[in-house]
N, C-alpha and C positions, 0 to 999 in steps of 0.2 A: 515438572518441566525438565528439558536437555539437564545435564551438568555438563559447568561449561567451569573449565579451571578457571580457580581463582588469582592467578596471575593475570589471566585477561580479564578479569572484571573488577582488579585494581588500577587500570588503567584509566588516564583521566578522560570524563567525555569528549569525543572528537570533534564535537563541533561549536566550541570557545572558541570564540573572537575577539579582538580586543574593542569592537563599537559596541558590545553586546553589554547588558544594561543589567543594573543590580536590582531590578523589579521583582518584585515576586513572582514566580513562574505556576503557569497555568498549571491545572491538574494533568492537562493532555501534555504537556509539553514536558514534565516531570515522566509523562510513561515515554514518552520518544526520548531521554535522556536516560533512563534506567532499562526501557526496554526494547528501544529499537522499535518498536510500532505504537501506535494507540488505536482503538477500537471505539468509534465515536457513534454509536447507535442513533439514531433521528435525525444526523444529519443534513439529513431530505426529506423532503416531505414528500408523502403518496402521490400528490397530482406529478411532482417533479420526477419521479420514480418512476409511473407509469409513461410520463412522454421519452425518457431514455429509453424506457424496453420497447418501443415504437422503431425505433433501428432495427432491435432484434426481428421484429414481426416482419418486416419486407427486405428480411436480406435474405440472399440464394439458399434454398432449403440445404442443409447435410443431413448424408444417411450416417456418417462418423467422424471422429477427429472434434476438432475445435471448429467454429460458427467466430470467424471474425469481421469487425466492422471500422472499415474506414470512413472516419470522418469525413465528408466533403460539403459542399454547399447543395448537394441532392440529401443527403442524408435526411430521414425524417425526421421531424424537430432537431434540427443541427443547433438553433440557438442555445437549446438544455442544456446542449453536449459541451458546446463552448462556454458555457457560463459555468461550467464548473471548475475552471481556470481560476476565476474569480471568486469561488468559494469563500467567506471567509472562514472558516477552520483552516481551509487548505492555505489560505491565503497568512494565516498565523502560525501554521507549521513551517511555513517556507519562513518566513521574516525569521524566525526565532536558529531556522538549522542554519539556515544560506549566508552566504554574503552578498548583499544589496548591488546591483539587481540581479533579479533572475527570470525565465522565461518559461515557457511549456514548451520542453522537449518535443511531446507526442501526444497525443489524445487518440485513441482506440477502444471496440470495443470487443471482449473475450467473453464466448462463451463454448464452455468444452461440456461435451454433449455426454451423456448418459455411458463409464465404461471409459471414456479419454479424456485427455487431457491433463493427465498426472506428470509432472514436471521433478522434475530430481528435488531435493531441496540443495538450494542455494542461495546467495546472498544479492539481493535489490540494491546494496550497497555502492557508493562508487565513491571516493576518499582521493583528497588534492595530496599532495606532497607532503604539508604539515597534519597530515592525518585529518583536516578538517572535512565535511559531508560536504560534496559539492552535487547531489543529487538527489532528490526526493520520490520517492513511488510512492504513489495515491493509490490505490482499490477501492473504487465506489461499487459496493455489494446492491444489484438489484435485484435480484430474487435472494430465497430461501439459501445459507452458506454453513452447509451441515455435513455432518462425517458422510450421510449417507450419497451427497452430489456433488462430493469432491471440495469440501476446506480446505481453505491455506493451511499448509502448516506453517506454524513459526516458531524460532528459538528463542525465548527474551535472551537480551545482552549478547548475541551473536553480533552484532553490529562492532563492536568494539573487537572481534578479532580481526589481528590483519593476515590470517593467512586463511586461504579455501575452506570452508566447513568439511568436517570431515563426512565419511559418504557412509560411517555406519548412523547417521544421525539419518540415513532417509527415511525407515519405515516408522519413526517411532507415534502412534499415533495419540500419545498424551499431548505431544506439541501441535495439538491442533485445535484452531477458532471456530469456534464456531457458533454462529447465530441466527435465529429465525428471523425472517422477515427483518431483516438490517438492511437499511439504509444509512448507511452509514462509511466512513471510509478510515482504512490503513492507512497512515502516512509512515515509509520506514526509512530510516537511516542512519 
């Protein structure tokens, strides 16, 4: 993976709160505090899987670029799309980063088509004042998320820097996820 100086990953996690509980912490929530994501394979089940890519199938064909899909109450199966607000993984990553309460920014759906869709890397991140995560990004992966059609890349422990990633970090492609048939979702912060 990146190296990422060790100054910035003695830094204490940024999102300690003082309501935040001395429970034993989840496996997943250990990798969002060590690594700024988790990668939660089965999150969803097939039949739930296949009625999100139902958006995809009746939205305006592209011959390039990105394939994107707004959520509306035309959307097909919109209830799927909305119920994954309600996740709960999604819903114990948010309890555990956030401070109480918190909301769905945005629900959309991205698909960057064969060739585009490569995005600089940069940080999903977005930090209050006392450095705390006051934002969470989810990636529910419904197809195939492999080198060869475009994976995230990610940096562990990039989250805890506070200044821009630097930009020789874009091509490296050991920092990248990737997994077949995951249904499954990113939460990063």
């Amino acid at each position: 993976m990146t190296d990422i100086s060790s100054d910035s990953l003695n830094r204490p996690p940024m999102n300690r709160r003082p309501h935040q509980s001395a429970a034993p912490v989840s496996p997943i929530n250990q990798a969002l505090e060590r690594d700024g994501y988790a990668v939660i394979p089965g999150a969803l089940d097939d039949k739930w899987v296949e009625r999100l890519r139902r958006a995809f199938d009746y939205a305006p064909v592209e011959s390039g670029g990105t394939q994107h899909i707004e959520i509306t109450d035309e959307t097909p199966e919109v209830e799927s799309w909305r119920a994954l607000e309600h996740h709960p993984v999604l819903k114990a990553a948010a309890e555990h980063l956030l401070s109480q309460p918190y909301c769905l920014g945005g629900l959309h759906g991205r698909n960057p088509l064969p060739g585009f869709g490569q995005q600089g890397l940069h940080s999903d991140c977005l930090r209050g004042e006392g450095n705390e995560c006051i934002l969470v990004t989810a990636l529910w992966m419904i197809d195939d998320f492999a080198t060869e059609n475009g994976a995230t890349r990610v940096v562990p422990g990039s989250h805890r820097i506070a200044r821009p990633l630097a930009k020789d970090f874009a091509h490296r492609s050991r920092d990248i996820v990737t997994r077949k048939s995951l249904s499954g979702v990113r939460a990063a912060c």
